[in-house]
PyMOL Python script that loads the backbone (N, CA, C, O; Angstrom):
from pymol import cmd

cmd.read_pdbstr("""\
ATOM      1  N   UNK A   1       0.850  -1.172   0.000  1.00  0.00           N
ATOM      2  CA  UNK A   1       0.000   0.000   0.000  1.00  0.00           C
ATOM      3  C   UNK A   1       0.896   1.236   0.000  1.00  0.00           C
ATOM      4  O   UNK A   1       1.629   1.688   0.880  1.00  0.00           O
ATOM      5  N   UNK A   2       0.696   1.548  -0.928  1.00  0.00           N
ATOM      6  CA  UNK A   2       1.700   3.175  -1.057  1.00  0.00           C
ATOM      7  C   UNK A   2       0.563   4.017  -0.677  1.00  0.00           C
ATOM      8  O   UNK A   2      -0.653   3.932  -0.850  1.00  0.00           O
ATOM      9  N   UNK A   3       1.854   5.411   0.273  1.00  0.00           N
ATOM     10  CA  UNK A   3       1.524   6.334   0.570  1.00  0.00           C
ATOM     11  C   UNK A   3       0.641   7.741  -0.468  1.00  0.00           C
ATOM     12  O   UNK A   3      -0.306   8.453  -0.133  1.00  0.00           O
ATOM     13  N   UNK A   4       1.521   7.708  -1.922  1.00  0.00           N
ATOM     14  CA  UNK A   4       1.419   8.598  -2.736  1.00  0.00           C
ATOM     15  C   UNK A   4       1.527   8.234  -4.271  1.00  0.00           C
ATOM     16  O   UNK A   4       2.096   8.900  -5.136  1.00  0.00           O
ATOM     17  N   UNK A   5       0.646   6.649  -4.474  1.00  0.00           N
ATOM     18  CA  UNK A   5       0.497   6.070  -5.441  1.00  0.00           C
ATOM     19  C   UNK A   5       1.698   5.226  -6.170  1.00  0.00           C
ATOM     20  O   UNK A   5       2.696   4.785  -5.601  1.00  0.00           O
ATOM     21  N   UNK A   6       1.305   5.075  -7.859  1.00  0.00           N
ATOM     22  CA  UNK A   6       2.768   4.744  -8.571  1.00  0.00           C
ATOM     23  C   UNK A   6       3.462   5.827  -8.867  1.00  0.00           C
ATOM     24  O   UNK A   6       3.170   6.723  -9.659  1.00  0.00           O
ATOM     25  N   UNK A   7       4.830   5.650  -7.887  1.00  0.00           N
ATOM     26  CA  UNK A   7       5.570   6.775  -8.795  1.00  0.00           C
ATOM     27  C   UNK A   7       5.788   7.355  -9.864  1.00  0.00           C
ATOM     28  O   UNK A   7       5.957   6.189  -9.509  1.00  0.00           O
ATOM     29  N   UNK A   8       5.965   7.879 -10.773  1.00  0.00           N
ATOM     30  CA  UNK A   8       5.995   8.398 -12.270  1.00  0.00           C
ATOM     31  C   UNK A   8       7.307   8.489 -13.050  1.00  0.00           C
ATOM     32  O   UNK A   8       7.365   9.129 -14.099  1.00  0.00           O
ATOM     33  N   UNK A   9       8.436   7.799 -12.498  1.00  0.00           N
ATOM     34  CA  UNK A   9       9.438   7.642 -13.161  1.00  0.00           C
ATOM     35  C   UNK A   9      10.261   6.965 -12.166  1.00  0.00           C
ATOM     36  O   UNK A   9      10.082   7.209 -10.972  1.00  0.00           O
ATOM     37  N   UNK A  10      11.411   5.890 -12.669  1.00  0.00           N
ATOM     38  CA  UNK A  10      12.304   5.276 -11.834  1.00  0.00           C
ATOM     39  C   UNK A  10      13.492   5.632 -12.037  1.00  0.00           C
ATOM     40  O   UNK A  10      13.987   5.123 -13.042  1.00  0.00           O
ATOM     41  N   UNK A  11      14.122   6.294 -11.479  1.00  0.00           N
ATOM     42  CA  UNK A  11      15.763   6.943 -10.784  1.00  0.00           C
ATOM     43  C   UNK A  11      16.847   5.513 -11.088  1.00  0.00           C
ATOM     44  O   UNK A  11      16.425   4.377 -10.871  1.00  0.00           O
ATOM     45  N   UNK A  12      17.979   5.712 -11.506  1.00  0.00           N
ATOM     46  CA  UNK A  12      18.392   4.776 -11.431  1.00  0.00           C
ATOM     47  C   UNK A  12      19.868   5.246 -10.822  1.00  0.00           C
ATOM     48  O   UNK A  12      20.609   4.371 -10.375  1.00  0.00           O
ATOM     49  N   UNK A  13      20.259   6.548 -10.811  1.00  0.00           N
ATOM     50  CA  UNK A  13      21.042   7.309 -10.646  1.00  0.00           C
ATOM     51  C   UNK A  13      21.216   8.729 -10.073  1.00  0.00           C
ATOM     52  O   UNK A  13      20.122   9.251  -9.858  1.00  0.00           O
ATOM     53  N   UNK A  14      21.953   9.272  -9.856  1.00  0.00           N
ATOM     54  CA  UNK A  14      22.324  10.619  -9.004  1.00  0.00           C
ATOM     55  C   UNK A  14      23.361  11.384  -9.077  1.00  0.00           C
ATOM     56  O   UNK A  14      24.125  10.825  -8.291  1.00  0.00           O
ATOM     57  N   UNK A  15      24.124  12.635  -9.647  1.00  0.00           N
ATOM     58  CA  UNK A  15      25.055  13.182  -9.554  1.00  0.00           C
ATOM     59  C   UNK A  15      25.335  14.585  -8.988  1.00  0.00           C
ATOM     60  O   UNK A  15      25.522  15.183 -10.048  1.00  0.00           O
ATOM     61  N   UNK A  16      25.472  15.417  -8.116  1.00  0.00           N
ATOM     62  CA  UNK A  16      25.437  16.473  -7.528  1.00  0.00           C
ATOM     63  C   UNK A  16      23.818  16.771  -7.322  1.00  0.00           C
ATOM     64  O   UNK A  16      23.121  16.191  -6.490  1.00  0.00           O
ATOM     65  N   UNK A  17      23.382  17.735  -8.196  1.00  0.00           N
ATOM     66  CA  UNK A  17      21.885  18.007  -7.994  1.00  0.00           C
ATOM     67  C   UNK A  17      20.877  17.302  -8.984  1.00  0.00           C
ATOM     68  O   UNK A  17      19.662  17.494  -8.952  1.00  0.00           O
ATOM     69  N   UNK A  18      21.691  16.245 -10.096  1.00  0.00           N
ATOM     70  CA  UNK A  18      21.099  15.986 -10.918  1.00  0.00           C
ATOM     71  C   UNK A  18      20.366  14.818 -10.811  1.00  0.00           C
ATOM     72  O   UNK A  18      20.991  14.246  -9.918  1.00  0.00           O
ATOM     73  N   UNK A  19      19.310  13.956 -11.173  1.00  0.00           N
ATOM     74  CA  UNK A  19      19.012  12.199 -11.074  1.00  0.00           C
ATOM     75  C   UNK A  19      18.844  12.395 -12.388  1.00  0.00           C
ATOM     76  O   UNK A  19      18.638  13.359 -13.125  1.00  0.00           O
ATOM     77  N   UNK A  20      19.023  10.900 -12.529  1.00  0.00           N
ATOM     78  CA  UNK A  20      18.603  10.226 -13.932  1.00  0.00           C
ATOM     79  C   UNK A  20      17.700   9.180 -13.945  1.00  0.00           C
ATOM     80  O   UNK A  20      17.838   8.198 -13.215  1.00  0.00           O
ATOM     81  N   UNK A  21      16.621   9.344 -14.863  1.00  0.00           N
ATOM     82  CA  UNK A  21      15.788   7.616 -14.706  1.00  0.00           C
ATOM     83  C   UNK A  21      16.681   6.704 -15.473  1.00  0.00           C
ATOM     84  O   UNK A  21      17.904   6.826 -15.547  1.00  0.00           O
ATOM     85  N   UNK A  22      15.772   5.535 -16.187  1.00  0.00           N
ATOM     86  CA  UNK A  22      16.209   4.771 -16.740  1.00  0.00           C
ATOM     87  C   UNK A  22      16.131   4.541 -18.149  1.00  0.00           C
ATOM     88  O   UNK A  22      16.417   3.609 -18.900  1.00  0.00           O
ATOM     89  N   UNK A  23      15.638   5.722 -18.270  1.00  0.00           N
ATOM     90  CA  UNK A  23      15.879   6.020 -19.746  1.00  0.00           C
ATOM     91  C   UNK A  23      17.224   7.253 -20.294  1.00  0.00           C
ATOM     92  O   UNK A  23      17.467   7.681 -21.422  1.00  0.00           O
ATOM     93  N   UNK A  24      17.624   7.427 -19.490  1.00  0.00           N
ATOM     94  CA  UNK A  24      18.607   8.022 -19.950  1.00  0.00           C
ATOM     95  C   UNK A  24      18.238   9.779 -19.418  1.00  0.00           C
ATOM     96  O   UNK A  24      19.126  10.617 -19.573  1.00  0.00           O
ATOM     97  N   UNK A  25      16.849  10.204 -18.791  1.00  0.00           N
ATOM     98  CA  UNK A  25      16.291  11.424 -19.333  1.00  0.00           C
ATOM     99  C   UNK A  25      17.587  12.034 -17.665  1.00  0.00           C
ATOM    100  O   UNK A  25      18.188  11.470 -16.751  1.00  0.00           O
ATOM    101  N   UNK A  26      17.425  13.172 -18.072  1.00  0.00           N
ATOM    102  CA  UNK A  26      17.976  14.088 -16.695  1.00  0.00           C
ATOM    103  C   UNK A  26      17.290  14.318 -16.224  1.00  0.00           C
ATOM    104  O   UNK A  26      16.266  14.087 -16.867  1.00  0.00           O
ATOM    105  N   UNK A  27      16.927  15.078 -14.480  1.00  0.00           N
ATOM    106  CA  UNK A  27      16.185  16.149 -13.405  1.00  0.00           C
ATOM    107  C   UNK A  27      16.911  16.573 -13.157  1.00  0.00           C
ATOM    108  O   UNK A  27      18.000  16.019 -13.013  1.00  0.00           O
ATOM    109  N   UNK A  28      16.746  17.476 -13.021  1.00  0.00           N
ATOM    110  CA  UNK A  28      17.053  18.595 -11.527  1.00  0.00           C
ATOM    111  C   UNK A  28      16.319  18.405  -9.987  1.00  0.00           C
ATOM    112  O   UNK A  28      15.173  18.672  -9.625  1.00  0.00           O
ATOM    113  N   UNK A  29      17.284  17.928  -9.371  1.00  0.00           N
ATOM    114  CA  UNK A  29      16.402  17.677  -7.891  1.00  0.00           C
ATOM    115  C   UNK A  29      16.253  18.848  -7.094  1.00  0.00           C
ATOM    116  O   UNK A  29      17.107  19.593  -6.614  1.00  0.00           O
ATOM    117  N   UNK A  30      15.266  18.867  -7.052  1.00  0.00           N
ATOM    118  CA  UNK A  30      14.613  20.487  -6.335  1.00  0.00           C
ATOM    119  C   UNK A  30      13.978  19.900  -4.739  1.00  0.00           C
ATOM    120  O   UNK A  30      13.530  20.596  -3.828  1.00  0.00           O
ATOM    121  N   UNK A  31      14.115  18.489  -4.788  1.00  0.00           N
ATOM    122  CA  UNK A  31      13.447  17.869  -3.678  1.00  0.00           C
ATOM    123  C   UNK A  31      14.788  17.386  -2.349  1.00  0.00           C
ATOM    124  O   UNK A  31      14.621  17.187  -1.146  1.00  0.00           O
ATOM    125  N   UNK A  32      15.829  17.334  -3.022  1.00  0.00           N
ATOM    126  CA  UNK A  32      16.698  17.217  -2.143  1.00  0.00           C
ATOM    127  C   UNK A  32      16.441  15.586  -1.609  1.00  0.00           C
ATOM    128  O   UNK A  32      17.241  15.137  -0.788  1.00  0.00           O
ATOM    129  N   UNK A  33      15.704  15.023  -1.925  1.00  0.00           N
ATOM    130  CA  UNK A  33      15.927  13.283  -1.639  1.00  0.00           C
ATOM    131  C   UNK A  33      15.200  13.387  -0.334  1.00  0.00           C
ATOM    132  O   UNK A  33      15.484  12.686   0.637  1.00  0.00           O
ATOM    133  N   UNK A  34      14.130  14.401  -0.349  1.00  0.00           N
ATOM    134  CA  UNK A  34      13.506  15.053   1.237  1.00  0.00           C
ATOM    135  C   UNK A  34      14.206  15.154   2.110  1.00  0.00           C
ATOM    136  O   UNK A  34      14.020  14.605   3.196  1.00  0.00           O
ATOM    137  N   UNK A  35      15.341  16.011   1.776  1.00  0.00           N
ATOM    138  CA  UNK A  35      16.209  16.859   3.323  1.00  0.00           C
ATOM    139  C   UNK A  35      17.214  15.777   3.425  1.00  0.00           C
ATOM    140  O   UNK A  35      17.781  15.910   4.510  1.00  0.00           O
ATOM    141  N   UNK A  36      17.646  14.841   2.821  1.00  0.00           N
ATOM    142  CA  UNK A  36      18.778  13.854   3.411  1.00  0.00           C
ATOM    143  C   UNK A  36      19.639  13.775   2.069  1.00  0.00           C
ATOM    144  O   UNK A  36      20.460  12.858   2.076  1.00  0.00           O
ATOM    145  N   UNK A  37      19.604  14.620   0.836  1.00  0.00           N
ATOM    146  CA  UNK A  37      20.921  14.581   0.224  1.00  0.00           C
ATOM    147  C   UNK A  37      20.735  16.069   0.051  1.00  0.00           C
ATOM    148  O   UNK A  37      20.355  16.660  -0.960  1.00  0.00           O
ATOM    149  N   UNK A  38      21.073  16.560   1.220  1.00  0.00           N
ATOM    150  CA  UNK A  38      21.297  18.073   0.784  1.00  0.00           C
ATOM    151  C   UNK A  38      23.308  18.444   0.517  1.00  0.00           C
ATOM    152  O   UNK A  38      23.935  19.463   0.807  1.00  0.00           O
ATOM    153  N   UNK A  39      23.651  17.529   0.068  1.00  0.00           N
ATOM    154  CA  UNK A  39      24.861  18.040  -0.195  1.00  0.00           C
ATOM    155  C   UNK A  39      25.039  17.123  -1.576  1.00  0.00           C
ATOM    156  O   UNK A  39      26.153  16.863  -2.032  1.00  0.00           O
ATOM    157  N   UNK A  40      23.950  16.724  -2.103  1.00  0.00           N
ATOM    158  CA  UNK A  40      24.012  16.326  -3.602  1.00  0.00           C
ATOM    159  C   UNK A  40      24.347  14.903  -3.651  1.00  0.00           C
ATOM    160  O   UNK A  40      25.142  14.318  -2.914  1.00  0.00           O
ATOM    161  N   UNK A  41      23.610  14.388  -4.658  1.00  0.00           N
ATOM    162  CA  UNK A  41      23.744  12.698  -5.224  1.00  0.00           C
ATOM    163  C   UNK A  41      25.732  12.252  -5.094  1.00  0.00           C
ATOM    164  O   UNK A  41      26.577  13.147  -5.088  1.00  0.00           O
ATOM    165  N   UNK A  42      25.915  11.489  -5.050  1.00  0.00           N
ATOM    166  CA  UNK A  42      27.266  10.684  -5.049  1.00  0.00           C
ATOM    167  C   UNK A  42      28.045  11.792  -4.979  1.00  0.00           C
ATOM    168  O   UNK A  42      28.857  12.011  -5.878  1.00  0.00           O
ATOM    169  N   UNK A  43      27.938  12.471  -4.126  1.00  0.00           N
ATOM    170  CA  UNK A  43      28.983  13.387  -3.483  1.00  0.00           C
ATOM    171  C   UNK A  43      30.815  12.784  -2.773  1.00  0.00           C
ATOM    172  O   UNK A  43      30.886  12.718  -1.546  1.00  0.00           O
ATOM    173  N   UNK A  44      31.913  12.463  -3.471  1.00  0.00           N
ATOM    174  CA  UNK A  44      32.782  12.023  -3.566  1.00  0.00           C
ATOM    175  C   UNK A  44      32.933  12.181  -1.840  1.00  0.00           C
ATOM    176  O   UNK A  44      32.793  11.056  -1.360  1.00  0.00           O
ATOM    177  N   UNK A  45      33.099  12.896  -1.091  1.00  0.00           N
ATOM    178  CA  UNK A  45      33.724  13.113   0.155  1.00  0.00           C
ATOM    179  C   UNK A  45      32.900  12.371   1.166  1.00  0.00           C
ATOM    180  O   UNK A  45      33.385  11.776   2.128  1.00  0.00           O
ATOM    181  N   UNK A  46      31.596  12.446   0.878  1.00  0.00           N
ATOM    182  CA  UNK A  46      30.081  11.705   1.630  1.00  0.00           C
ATOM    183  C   UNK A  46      30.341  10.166   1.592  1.00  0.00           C
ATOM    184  O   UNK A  46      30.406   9.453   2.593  1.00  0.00           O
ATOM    185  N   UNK A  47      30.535   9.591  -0.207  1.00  0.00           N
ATOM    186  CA  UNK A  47      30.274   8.188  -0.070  1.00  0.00           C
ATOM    187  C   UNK A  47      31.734   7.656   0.544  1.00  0.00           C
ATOM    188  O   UNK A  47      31.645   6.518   1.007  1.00  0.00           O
ATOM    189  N   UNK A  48      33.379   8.402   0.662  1.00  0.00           N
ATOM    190  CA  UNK A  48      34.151   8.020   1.231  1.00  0.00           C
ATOM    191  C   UNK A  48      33.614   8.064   2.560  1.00  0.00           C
ATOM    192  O   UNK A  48      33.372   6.953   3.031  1.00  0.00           O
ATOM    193  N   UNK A  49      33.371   9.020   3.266  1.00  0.00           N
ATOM    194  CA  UNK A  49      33.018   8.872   4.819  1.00  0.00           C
ATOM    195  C   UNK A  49      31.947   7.412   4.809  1.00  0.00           C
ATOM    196  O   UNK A  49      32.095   6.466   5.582  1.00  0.00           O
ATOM    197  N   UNK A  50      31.062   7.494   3.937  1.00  0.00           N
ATOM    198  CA  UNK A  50      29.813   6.133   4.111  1.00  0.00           C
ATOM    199  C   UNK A  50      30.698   5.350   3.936  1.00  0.00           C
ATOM    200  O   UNK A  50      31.431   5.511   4.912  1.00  0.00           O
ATOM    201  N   UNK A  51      31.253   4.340   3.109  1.00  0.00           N
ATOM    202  CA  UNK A  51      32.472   3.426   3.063  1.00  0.00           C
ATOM    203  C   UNK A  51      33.072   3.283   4.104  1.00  0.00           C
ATOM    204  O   UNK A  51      33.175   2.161   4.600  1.00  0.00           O
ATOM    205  N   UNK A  52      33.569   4.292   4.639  1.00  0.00           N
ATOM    206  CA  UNK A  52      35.024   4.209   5.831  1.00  0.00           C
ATOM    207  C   UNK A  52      33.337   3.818   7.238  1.00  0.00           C
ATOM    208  O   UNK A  52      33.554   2.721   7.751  1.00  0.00           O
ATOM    209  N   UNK A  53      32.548   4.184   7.564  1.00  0.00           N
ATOM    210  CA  UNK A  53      31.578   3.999   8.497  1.00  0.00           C
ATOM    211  C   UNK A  53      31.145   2.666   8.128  1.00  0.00           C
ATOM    212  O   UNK A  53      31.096   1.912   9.100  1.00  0.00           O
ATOM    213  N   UNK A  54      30.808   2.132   6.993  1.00  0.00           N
ATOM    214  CA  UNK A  54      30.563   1.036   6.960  1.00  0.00           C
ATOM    215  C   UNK A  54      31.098  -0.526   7.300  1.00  0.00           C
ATOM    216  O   UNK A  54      30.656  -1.564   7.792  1.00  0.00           O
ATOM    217  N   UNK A  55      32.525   0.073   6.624  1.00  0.00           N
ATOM    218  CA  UNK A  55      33.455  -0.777   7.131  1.00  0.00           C
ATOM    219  C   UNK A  55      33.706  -1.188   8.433  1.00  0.00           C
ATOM    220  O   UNK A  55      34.296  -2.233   8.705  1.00  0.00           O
ATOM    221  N   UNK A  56      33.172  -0.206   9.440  1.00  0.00           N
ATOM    222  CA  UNK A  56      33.828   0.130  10.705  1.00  0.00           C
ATOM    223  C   UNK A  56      32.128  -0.799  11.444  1.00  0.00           C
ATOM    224  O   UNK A  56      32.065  -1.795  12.165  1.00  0.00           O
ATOM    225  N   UNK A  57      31.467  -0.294  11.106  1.00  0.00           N
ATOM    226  CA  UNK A  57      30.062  -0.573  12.145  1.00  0.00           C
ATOM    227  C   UNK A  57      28.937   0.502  11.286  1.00  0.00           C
ATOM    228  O   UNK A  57      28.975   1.732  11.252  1.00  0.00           O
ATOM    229  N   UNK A  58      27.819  -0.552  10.537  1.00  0.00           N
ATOM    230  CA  UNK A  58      26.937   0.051   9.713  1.00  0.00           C
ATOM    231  C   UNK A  58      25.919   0.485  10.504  1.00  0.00           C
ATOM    232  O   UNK A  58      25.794   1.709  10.529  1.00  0.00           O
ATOM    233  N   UNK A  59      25.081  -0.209  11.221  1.00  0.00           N
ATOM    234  CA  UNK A  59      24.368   0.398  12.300  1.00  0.00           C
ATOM    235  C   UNK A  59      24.314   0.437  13.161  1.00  0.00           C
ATOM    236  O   UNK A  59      25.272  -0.307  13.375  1.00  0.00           O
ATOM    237  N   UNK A  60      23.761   0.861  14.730  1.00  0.00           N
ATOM    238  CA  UNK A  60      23.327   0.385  16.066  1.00  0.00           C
ATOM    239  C   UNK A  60      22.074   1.162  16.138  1.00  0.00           C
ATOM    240  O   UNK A  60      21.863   2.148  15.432  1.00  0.00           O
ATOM    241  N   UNK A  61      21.467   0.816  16.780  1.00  0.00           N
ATOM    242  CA  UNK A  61      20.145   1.521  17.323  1.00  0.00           C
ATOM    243  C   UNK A  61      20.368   2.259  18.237  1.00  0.00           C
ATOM    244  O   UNK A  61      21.279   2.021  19.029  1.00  0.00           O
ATOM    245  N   UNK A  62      19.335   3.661  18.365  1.00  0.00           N
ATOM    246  CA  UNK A  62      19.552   4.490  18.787  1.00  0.00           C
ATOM    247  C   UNK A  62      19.144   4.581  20.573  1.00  0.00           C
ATOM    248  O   UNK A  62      18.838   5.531  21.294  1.00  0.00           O
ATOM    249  N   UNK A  63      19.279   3.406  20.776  1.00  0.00           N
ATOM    250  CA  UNK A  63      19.695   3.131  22.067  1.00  0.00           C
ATOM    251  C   UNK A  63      20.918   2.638  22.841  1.00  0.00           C
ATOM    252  O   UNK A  63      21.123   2.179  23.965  1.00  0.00           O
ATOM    253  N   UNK A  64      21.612   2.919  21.799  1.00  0.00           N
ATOM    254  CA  UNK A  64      23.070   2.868  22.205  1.00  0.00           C
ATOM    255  C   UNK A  64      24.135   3.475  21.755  1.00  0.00           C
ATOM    256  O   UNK A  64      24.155   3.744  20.554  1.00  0.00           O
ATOM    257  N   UNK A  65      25.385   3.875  22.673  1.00  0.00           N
ATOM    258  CA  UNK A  65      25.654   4.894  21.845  1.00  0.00           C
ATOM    259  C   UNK A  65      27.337   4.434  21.089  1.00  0.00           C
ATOM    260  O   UNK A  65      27.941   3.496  21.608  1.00  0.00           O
ATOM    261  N   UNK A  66      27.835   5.018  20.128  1.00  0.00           N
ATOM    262  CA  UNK A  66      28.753   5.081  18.854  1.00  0.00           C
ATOM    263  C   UNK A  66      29.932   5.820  19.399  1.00  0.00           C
ATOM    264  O   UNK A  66      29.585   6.469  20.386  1.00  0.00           O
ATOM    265  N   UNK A  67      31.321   5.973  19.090  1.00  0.00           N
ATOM    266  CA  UNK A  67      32.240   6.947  19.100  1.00  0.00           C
ATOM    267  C   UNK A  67      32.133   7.922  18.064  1.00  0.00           C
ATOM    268  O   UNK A  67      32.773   8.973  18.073  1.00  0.00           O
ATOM    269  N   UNK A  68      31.176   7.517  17.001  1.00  0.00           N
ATOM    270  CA  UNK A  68      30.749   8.658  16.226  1.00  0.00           C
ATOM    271  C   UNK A  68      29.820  10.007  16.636  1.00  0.00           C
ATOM    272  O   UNK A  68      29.970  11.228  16.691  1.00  0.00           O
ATOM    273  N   UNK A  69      28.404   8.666  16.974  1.00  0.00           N
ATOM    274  CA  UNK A  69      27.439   9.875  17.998  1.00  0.00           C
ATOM    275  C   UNK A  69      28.455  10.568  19.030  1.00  0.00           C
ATOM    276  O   UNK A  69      28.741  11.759  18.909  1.00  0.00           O
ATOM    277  N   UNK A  70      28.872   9.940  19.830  1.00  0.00           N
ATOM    278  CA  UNK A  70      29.411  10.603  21.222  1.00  0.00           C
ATOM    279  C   UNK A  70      30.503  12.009  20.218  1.00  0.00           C
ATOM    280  O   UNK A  70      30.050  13.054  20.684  1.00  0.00           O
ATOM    281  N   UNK A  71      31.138  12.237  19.616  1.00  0.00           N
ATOM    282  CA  UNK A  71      31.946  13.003  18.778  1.00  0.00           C
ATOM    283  C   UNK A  71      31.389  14.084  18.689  1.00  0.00           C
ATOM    284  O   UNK A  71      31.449  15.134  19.329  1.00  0.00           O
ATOM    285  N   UNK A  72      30.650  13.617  17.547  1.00  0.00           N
ATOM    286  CA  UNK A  72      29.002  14.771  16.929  1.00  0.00           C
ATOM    287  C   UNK A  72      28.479  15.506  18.372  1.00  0.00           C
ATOM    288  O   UNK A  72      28.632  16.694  18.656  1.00  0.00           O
ATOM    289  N   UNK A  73      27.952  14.675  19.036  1.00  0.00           N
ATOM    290  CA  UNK A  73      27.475  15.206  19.995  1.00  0.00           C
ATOM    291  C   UNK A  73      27.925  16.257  20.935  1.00  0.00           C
ATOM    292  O   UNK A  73      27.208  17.120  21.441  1.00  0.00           O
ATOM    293  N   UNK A  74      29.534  16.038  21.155  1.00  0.00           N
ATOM    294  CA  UNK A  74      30.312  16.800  22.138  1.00  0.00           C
ATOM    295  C   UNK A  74      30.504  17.967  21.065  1.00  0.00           C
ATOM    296  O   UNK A  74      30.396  18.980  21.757  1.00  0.00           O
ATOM    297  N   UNK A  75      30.659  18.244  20.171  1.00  0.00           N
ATOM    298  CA  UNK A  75      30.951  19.281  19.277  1.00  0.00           C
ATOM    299  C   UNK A  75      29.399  20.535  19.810  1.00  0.00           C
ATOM    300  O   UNK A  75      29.262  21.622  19.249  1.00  0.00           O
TER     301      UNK A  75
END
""", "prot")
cmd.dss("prot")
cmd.show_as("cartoon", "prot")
cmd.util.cbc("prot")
cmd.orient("prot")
């Protein structure tokens, strides 16, 4: 059960502000991936930090805490 029907095109890709479906067509993302790629699709410095975090410990729940959270946090 979707929230907001069939979507109207499938993304297959992402580059700074741009997506691409699967036809090849371009966007302009004006939506920002709703507030969580506000520093743009495959942003070189982002997916190194995601990589290096992944490697290390991909999730915990937020009932426990990270040397990452604790970092962030003290800042």
């Amino acid at each position: 059960m979707g929230n907001y029907g069939d979507p109207p095109v499938t993304f297959v890709r992402g580059s700074g502000t741009e997506l691409f479906d699967d036809s090849g067509k371009r966007y302009l993302d004006f939506l920002c991936g709703l507030a969580v790629t506000s520093l743009g699709h495959s942003h070189p410095r982002v997916a190194a930090a995601l990589a290096t975090q992944a490697e290390t410990l991909l999730h915990v729940s937020n009932l426990f805490d990270t040397e990452p959270h604790l970092e962030v946090a003290a800042r």
